[in-house]
N, C-alpha and C positions, 0 to 999 in steps of 0.2 A: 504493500500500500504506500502511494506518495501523497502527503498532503500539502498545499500551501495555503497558508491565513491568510489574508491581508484585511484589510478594516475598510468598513462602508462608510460609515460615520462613528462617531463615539460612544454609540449604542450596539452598532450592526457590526458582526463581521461575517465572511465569506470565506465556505473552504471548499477548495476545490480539492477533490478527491479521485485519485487514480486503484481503481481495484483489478490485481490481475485478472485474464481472463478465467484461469485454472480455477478461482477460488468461485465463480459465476457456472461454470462446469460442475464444480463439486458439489456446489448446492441443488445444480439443474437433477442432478443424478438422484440428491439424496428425495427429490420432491419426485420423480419418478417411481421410486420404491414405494414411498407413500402412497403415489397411485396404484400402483400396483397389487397392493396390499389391501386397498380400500375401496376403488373404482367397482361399479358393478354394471361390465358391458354384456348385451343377447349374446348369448349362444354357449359365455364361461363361466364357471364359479369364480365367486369372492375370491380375488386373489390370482387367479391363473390365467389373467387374461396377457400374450405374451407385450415386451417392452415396444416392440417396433407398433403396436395397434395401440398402445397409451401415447406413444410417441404421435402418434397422427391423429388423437382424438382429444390431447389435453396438451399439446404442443405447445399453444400459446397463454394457454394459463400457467403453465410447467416453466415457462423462462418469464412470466411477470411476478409470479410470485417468486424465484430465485434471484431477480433483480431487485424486487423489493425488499426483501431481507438480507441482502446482502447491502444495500443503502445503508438499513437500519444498525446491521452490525459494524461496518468501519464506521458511519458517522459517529456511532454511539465511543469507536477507541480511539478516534482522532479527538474527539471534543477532550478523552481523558486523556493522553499523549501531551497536548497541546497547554492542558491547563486550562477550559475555557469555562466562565461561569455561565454560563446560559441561564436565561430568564423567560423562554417559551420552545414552542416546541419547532423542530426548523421548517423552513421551507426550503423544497428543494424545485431550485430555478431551470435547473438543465440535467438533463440525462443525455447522454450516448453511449453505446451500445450496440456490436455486431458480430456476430458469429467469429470474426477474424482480429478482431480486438479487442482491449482490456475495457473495461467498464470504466466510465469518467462520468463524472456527476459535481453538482457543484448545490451546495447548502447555505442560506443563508438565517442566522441563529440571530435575535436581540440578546443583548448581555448585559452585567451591570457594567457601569460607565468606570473607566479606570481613573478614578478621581485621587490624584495629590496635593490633600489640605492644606493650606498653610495659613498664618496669618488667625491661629485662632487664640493666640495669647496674649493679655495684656489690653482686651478689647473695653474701651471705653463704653460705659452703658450708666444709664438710671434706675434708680430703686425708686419707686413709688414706696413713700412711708405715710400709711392711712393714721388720722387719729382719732381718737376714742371720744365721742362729744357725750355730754351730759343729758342730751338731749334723745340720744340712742339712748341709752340706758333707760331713761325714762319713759320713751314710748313701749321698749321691751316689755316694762315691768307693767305699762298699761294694758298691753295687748295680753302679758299672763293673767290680771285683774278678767280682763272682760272675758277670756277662756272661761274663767270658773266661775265667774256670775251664772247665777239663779233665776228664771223668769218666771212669773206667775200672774195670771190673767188677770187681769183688772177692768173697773169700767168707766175708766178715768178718759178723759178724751185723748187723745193720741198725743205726743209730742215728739220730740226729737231724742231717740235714743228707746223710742217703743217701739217694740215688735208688733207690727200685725199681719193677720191671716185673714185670705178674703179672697174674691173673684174678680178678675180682670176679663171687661171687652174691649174689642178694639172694636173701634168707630172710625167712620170714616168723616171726611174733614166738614160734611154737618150733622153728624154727632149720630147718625144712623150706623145701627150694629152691626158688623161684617160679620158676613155668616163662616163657621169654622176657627173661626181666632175669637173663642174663648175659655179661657185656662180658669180651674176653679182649685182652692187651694193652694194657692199663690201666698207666698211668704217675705215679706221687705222689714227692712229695719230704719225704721224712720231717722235721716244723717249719713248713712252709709249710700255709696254706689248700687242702684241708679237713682235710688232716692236722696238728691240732693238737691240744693239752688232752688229755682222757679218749681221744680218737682215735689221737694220738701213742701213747699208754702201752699201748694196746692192739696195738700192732703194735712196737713198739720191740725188737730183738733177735730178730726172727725172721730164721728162715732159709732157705738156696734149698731147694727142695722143700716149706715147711711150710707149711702150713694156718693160718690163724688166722680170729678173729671177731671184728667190730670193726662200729661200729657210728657213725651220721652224723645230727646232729640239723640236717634237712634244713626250711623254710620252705616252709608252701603258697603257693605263688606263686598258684592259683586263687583261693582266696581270703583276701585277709589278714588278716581277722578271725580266722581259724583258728590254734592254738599251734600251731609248729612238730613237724612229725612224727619221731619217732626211730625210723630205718631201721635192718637190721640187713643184713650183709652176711657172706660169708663172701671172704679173700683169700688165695689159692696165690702163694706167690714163686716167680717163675722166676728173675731175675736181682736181684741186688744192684748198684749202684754209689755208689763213691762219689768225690765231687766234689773236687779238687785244685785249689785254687786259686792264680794266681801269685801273687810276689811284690812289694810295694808301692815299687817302686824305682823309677830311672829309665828301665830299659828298658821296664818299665809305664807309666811319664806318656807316654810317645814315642809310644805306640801313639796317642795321641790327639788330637798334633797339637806343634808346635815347642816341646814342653815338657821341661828338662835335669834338673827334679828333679821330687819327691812334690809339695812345695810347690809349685812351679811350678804345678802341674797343680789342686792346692787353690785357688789363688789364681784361674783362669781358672771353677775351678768357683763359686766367689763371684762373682766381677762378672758371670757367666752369670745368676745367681739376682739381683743388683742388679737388673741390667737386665728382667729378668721379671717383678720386684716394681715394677718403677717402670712398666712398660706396663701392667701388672694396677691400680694406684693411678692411672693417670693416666685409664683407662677410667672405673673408678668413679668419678672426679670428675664428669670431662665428661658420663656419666649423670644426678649428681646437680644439674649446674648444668642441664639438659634438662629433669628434676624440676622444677625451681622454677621454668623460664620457664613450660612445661606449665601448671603452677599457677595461676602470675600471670594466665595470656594464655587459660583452655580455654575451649573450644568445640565445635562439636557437629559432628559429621563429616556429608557424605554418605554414607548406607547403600551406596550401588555404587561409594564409593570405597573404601570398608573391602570391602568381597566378593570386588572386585578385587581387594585385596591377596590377599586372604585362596586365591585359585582359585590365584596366582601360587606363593604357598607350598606348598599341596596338590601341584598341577602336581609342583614340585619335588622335595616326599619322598616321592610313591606312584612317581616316576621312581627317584628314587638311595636308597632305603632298603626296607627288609623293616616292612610295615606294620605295627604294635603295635596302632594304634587307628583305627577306622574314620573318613571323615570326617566326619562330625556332633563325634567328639570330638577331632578335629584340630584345626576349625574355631573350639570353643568356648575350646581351651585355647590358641590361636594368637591368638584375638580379642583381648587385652589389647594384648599387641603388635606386633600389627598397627595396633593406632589410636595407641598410642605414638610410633609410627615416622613416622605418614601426619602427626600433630599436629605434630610436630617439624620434618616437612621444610618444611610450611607456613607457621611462623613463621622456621623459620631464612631460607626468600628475600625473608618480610617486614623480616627485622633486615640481610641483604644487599644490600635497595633501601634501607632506613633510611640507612645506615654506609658507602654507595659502595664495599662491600667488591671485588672484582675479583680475576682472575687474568688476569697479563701471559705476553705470551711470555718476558719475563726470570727473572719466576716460576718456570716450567718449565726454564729453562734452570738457573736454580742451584739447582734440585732435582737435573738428571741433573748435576750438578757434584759436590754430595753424596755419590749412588751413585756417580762414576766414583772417589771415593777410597776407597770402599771395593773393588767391583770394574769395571774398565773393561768388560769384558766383557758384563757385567748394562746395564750403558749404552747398551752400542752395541747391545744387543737392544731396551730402551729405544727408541732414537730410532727403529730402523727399523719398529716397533710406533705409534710417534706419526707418519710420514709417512702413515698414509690420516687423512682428514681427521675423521671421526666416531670414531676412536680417540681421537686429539689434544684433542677436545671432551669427550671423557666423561673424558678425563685431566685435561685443566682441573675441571671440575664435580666432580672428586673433591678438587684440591689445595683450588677453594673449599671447600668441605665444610672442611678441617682449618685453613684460615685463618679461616675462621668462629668456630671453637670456638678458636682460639688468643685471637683478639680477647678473646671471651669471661671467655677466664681469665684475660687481663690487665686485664679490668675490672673482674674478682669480688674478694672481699675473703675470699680463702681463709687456713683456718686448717689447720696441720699437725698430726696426733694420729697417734702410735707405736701400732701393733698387734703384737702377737704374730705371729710366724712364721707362717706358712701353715703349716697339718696337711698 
């Protein structure tokens, strides 16, 4: 067998491939016996039918199937000879082929891209540092209040912060009932979404039995171009309630975990939001230092290595989601990162083999040392989770993954910048 690579582009390469004839012989011969053995022509038994009538009745299936496997077996030791990573499956552009000559064919394979990183140390970049307002806290602690509040019917007239239950028509715009658009057992909370502004004030102080009109300046979701349409509705109260909430004490903080007072429980809800703010900053770092390798080092993908990705994700949300958008525009709005993702992993095992970066089993072990101080239990599920042996390996190739991007940031030359609260 002779082979020559040469490169299409930096994705593609091309082997031409010379296979003696002898070895297209040998397989013609061995697909004969096959026949032989198998074929079942008039007038012979299984098997006895002689070689020269196989020869002239499966002659030409007998030499395509001996060229097609014999394609299959030198591409398949030239790609291993050669070193080639292939990333689908080839196509093969030319055959020739003739009773008086060697077999020559010629393969065309996508591969990964032979990417030599540079330029990934010392990368100037920004820390978003979130800060902790008083004012988070204190909605937290309102939003836990109103979880555990208590409602119980009343026959108060309605206000802002009471629950009512009732029947909703929709009218059309003079105030006649559209037939099919009416919901009975309809539940709003007077102040909250959609019941607010001109909405609110239109139902505010009604009573159980009464009737009111009130109206909802509703969004075409068909099509967004279109101003918001103002629906009108008619609403009967059946029930009132209203909402009692407890008291902001220490029997309150308790519910929520080994906390003696208000504060206590203020203070747990701050370092909750530290600790969110610092995962939520440390992502967007580690994005932005990916950015700028991305930048320094890009290059040009295999198209069926992005398609793959891209079947993987589909797969995924036509399985675990209610589809929004068909896939043509799954596909197109998935494409960005998808090639962000496939770029990334490419360089990071280039910067991996760069940096003799590794994960030990000591590695792993002062990881589950870690979780057993927080809990033991999580651990020992942990380790018997790591005893099959390709768990263990995809648990390592996860920890490299974060010792990668740790190296990273301790050789970036990051700058800290205070944002605003999160909305």
């Amino acid at each position: 067998m002779k082979v020559v690579v040469s490169d299409v582009n930096s994705w593609k390469k091309k082997l031409d491939i010379i296979v003696p004839a002898q070895e297209v012989e040998t397989k013609k011969e061995e697909k004969i016996n096959h026949y032989q053995k198998t074929a079942r022509l008039d007038g012979f038994r299984k098997g006895k039918a002689p070689r020269s009538l196989i020869k002239k009745r499966f002659g030409a299936s007998i030499e395509a199937e001996a060229i097609d496997e014999c394609i299959d077996k030198f591409f398949k030791k030239a790609v291993v000879e050669n070193n080639i990573d292939i990333v689908s499956a080839a196509k093969i552009v030319k055959i020739d082929f003739n009773d008086v000559k060697d077999l020559e064919f010629t393969a065309e394979v996508e591969v990964n891209p032979d990417v030599e990183v540079k330029d990934y140390l010392n990368i100037k970049v920004e820390k978003d540092v979130f800060t902790v307002t008083d004012e988070e806290v204190e909605n937290t602690l309102t939003r836990l209040q109103e979880e555990a509040a208590t409602i119980e019917e009343t026959d108060d007239p309605a206000e802002e912060g009471s629950i009512i239950k009732g029947t909703v028509q929709e009218t059309d715009e003079n105030g006649v009932p559209i037939v099919g658009k009416r919901w009975e057992g309809q539940v709003f909370e007077l102040g909250k979404e959609p019941i607010t502004g001109e909405t609110l004030k239109q139902l505010e102080g009604i009573k159980k039995g009464e009737e009111r009109k009130f109206s909802l300046n509703i969004p075409q979701k068909d099509n967004t171009e279109e101003p918001n349409k103002n629906v009108n509705f008619f609403f009967t109260l059946e029930t009132t309630y209203k909402k009692k909430l407890p008291e902001l004490d220490a029997e309150f903080a308790k519910r929520f975990g080994p906390f003696e007072t208000i504060d206590d429980l203020k203070k747990h809800i701050r370092e909750s939001f530290v600790k969110e703010n610092e995962k939520q900053s440390d992502t967007i770092l580690e994005n932005r230092i990916i950015d700028e390798i991305i930048k320094k080092n890009d290059f040009e993908l295999p198209p069926s290595l992005v398609e793959t990705a891209l079947d993987s994700l589909w797969e995924d949300y036509s399985k675990d989601q209610k589809n929004t958008i068909n896939e043509e525009e799954f596909r197109d709005y998935q494409r960005p990162n998808a090639e962000w993702n496939l770029k990334w992993y490419i360089l990071r095992d280039e910067i991996i083999k760069l940096e003799g970066i590794e994960v030990t089993d000591q590695d792993v072990e002062d990881y589950l040392k870690k979780v057993e101080e927080i809990s033991e239990e999580e651990a020992k599920k942990i380790r018997r989770h790591l005893k099959n042996k390709s768990n263990r390996e995809k648990f390592k190739r996860d920890l490299l993954s974060g010792k990668v991007m740790d190296f990273l940031k301790e050789k970036s030359k990051i700058k800290e910048v205070k944002k605003k609260a999160k909305s």
